[in-house]
C-alpha positions in Angstrom: -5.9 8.4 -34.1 -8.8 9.6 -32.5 -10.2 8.7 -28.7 -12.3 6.2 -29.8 -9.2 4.5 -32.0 -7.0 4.3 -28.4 -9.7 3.1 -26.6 -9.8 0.1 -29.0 -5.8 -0.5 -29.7 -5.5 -0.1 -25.1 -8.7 -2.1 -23.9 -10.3 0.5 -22.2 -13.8 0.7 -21.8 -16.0 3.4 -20.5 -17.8 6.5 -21.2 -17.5 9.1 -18.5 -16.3 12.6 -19.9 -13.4 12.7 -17.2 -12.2 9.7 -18.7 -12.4 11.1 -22.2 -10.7 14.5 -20.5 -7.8 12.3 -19.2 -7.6 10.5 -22.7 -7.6 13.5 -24.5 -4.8 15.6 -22.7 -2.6 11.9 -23.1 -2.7 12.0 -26.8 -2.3 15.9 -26.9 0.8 15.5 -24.8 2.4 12.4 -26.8 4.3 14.6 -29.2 6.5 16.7 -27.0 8.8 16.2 -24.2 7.1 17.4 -21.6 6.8 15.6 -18.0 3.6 14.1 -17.0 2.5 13.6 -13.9 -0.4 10.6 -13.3 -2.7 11.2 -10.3 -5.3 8.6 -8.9 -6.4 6.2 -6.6 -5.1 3.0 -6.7 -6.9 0.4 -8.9 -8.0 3.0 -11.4 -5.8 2.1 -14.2 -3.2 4.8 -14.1 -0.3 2.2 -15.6 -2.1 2.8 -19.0 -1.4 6.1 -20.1 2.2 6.2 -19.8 1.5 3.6 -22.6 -0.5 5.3 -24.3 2.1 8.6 -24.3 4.7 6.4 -25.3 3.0 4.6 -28.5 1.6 8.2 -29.6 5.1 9.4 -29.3 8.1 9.9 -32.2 9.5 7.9 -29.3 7.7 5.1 -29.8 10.4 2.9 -31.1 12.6 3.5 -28.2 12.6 1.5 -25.1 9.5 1.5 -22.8 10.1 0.6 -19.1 7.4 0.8 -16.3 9.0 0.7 -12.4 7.2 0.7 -9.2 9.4 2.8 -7.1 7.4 1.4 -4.1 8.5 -2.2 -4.5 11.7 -2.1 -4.7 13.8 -1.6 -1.6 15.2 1.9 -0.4 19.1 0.2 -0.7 19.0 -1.0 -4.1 16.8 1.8 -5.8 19.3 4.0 -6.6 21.2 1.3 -8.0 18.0 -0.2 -10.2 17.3 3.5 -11.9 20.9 4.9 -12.1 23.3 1.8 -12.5 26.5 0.3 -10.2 29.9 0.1 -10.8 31.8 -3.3 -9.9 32.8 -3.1 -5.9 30.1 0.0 -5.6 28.6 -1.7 -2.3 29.0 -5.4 -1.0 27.4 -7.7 -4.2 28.1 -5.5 -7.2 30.1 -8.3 -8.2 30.0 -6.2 -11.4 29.2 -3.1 -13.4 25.3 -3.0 -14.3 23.5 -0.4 -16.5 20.4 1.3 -14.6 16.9 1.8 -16.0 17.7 5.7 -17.4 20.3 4.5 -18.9 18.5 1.9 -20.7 15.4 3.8 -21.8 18.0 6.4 -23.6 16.0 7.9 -26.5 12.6 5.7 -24.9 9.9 6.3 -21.9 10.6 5.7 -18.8 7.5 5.1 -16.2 7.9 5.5 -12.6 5.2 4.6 -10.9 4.0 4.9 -6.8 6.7 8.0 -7.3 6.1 9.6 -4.2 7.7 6.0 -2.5 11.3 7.4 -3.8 13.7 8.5 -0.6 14.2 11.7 -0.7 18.1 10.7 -1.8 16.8 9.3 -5.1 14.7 12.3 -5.3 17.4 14.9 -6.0 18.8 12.0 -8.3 15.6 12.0 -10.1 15.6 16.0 -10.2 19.2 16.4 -12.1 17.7 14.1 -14.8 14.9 15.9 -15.8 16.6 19.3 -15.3 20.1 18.5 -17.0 19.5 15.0 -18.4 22.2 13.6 -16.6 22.9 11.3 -13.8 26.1 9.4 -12.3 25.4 5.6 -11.4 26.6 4.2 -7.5 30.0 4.2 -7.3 31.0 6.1 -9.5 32.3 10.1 -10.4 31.4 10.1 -14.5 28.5 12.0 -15.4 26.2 9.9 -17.8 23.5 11.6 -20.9 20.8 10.4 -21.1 17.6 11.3 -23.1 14.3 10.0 -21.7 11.1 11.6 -21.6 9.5 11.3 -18.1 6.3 9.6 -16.9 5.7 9.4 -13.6 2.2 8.4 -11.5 1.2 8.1 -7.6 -2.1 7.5 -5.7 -0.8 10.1 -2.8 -1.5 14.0 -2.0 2.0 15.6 -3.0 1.0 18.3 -1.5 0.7 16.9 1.5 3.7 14.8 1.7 5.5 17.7 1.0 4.0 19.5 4.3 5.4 16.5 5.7 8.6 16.6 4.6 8.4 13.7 2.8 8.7 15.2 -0.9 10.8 17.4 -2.3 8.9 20.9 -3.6 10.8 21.3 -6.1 10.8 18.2 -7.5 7.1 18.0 -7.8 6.9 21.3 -10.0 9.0 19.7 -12.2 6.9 16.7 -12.6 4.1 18.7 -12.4 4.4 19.8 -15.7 1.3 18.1 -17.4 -1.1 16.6 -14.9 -3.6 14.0 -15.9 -6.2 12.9 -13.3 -7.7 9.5 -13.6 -10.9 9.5 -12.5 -11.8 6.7 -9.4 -15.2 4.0 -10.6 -17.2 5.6 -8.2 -17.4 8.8 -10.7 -17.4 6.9 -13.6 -21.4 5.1 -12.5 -22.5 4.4 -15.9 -19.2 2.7 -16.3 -19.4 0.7 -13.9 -22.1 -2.1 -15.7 -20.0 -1.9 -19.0 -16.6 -2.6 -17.1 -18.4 -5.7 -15.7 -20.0 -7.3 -18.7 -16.4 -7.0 -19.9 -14.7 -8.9 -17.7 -17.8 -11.4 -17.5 -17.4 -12.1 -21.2 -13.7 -12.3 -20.8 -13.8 -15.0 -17.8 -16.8 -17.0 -20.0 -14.1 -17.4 -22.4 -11.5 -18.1 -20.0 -13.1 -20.6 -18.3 -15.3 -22.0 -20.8 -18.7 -21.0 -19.4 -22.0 -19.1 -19.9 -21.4 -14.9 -19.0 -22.9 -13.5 -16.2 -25.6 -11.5 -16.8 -27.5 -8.9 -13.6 -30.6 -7.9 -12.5 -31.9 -5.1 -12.1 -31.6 -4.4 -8.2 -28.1 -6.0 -9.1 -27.1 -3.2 -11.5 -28.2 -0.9 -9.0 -26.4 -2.2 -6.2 -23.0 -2.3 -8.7 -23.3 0.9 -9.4 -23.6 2.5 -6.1 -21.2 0.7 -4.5 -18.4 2.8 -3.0 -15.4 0.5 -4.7 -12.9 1.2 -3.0 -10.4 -0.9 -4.8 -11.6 0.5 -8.5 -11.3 -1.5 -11.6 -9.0 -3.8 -10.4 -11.4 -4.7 -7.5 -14.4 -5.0 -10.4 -12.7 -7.2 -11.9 -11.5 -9.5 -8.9 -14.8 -9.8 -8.4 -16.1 -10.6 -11.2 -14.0 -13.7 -11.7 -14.8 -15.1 -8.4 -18.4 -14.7 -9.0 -17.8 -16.2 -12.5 -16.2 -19.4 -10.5 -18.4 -20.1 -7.8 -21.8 -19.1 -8.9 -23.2 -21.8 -10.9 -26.5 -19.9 -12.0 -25.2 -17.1 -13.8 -27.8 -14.7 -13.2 -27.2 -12.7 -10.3 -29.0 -10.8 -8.2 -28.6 -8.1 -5.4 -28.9 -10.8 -2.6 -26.0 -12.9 -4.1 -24.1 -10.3 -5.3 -23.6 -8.5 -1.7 -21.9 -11.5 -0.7 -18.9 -10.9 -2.8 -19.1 -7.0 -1.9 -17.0 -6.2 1.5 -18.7 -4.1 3.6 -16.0 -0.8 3.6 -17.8 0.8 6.7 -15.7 -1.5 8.7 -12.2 -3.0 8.3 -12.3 -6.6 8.2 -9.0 -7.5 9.4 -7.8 -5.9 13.1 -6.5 -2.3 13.3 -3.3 -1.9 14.9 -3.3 2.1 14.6 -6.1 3.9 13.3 -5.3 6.4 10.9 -6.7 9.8 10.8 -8.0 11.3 7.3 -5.1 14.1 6.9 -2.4 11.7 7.9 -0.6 8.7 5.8 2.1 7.1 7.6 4.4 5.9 4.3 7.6 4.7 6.6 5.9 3.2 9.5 6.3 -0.3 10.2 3.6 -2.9 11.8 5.9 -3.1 15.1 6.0 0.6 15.8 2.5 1.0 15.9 1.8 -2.2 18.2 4.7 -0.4 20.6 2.9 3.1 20.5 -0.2 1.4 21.7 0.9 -0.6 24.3 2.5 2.2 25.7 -0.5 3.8 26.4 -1.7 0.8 27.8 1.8 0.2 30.0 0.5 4.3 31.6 -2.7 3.1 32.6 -1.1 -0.2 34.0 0.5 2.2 36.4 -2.0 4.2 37.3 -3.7 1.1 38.4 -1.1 -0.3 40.5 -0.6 2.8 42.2 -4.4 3.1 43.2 -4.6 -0.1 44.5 -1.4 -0.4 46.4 -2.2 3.2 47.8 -5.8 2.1 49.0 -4.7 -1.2 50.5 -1.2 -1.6 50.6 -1.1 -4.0 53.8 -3.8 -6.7 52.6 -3.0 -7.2 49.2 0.1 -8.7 47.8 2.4 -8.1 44.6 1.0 -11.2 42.6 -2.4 -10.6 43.5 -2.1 -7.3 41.9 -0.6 -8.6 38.7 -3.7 -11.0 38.5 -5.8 -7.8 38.3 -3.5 -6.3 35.9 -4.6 -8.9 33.5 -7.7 -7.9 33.6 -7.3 -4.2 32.5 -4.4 -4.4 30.2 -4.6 -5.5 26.6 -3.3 -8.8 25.0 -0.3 -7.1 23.6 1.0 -5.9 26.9 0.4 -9.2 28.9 3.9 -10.4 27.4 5.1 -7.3 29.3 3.7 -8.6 32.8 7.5 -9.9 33.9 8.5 -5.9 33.3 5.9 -4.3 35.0 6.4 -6.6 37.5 9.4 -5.1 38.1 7.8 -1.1 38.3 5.5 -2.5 40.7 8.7 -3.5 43.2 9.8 0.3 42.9 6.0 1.1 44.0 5.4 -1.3 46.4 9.6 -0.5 48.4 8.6 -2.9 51.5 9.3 -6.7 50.8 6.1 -8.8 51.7 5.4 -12.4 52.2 3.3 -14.3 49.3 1.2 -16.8 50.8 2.0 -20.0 49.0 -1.7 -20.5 48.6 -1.6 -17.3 46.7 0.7 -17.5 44.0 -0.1 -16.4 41.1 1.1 -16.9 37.6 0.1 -15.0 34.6 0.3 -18.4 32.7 -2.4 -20.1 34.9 -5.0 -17.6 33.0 -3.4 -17.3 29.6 -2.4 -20.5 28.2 -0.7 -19.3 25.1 0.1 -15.6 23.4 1.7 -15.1 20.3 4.2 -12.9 20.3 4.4 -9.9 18.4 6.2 -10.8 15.5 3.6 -13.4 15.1 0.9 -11.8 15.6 2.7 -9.0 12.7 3.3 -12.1 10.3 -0.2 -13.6 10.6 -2.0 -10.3 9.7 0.5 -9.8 7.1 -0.3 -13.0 5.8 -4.4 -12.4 6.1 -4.0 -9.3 4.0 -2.0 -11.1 1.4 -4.3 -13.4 1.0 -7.8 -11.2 1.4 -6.2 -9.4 -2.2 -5.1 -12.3 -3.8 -1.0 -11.8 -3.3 -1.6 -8.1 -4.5 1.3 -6.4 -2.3 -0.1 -2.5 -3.1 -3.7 -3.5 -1.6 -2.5 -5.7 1.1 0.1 -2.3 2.2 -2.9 0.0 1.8 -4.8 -2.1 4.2 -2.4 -2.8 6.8 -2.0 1.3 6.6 1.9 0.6 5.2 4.2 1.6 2.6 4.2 -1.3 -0.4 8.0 -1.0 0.6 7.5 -1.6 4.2 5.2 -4.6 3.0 7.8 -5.8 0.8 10.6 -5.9 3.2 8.6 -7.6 6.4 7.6 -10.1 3.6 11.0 -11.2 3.1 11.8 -10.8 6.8 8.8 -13.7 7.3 9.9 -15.6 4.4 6.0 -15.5 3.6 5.0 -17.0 0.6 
């Protein structure tokens, strides 16, 4: 079968000589053994290779099974790749097979790879070394023979400067790399992708395809897309939807295009370009902030109570507090109430004509937790339910994501 031949048979559309490149090393690799490792942004379409490695393969009649190590949680992975015995941990109500296990003589895909604890790492690393594993719970070594696909949209290298990858599990993965290229260097892609998926949702939903203009095309295809071909695509279908003229041009078309020079939903922490913060929770980073803003608090009290200390009282200085101090810290008023009493040693008399409460100003604040669960929810519903974008936004691990989400109980 030739590249043109697995375009066809896997839906994939496009031109760009990296894409051939990526194609091309895929159906040179199918016949052996070897371990391939997926690299690219998310959105790019990385989840079709391992398909097309698999079908290309003389293992093609065994089992094929994708995972997405990032959504399933860090106490039941081990037990979803390797297996349980009965009584392993409290409900292993009995003994259950594990994915390696099941793909014996077939593929197994792990996706979002670089999500794996490092625990499950060594795991991972005695399977493709010795082809063996033992499941949780238990002291007999298991065969098994699976051929290795594994793909992730983070710099290895860098995670493993953090610590947060084992080296010598990434040479071993490393064995074949493919790079998938993002739709920003695929340009002249870009149009065809979109006619596709126009054509597609005419027939869908019963209507006339969308068709571009000019300044429209241009626009498309220097857009930065930041979300690749799965964000083409998204917005495609809700142009198809709610335009009723189906010729589109620039003007109309930048209203479906975010603007990616600014984040549209509020930053808790901002995140400099050589760090990614995979195990960091909402809550931490709101805590880290308003400790800062809990220093400067002090600083203030001190200043004040040092420059007038005999005509200005303890609840008149919390009312100017307010006034410096962020909304996530005035829930913390009560406790810094209590730093200002170690300040300020010498009891005074509040005027009753001068007491203050924090409530007079603020009627109502959220608490964290709510404030965590409506932003949680925003981003949910900004990429339509799609956990991987909605965790990329909020600048956390899809497994983070996945456990606040149950946490909530958001739907």
């Amino acid at each position: 079968m030739d590249i043109q031949g697995v375009k066809q048979r896997f839906g994939m559309i496009g031109n760009s000589p990296l894409l051939y490149r990526a194609i091309d090393i895929a159906m040179q690799v199918a016949s052996t053994d070897l371990t391939v490792l997926i690299t690219g942004e998310s959105g790019t379409g990385k989840e079709v290779f391992p398909q097309i490695i698999h079908y290309l393969s003389p293992r093609k009649h065994g089992n094929y099974i994708a995972v997405n190590c990032g959504a399933i949680p860090e106490g039941t992975i081990d037990s979803e790749l390797f297996g349980h015995e009965k009584g392993s941990f409290t409900g292993a109500h009995e003994a259950r097979k594990g994915y390696f296990e099941v793909a014996n003589g077939g593929t197994i895909f792990l996706d979002e790879v670089a999500e794996l604890p490092l625990s499950t790492q060594v795991r991972l690393l005695r399977v493709l070394e010795v082809g063996e594993f033992m499941k949780v719970g238990s002291s007999k070594v298991i065969k098994t023979d699976v051929r290795v696909v594994v793909a992730t949209n983070v710099d290895i290298p860098e995670a493993i400067e953090k610590g947060k990858f084992r080296q010598d599990l990434y040479y071993r993965l490393n064995t074949v790399p493919i790079y998938i290229p993002p739709l920003r260097e695929r340009k002249d892609d870009i149009h065809l992708l979109f006619r596709k998926f126009s054509a597609d949702f005419a027939e869908k939903y019963r209507m006339p395809p969308l068709r571009l203009t000019e300044d429209a095309i241009h626009l498309l295809q220097n857009y930065y897309w930041p979300g690749n071909v799965r964000q083409l695509k998204n917005i495609t279908e809700q142009i198809s939807i709610i335009e009723k003229d189906k010729l589109i041009n620039a003007d109309i078309l930048r209203q479906y295009l975010p603007d990616t020079t600014r984040p549209s939903l509020p930053v808790l922490y901002q995140q400099n370009d050589e760090e990614h913060f995979s195990e960091r929770d909402l809550l931490y980073k709101v805590l880290f902030d308003m400790k800062k803003d809990i220093t400067e608090l002090k600083k203030i009290v001190i200043d004040i109570l040092d420059k007038n200390p005999d005509d200005i009282t303890r609840e008149k200085t919390k009312a100017l507090l307010v006034k410096h101090v962020s909304d996530e810290s005035l829930s913390l008023i009560h406790k810094t109430d209590e730093e200002m009493k170690i300040v300020h040693s010498e009891e005074e008399t509040t005027p009753k004509e001068e007491k203050f409460h924090p409530s007079e100003i603020i009627e109502e604040s959220l608490s964290l937790q709510d404030k965590e669960k409506e932003m949680i929810r925003k981003a949910l519903e900004k990429h339509n339910g799609k956990r991987k974008d909605a965790a990329r936004e909020l600048g956390i691990s899809e497994r983070t994501l996945y456990r606040k989400i149950k946490e909530y109980q958001i739907r």
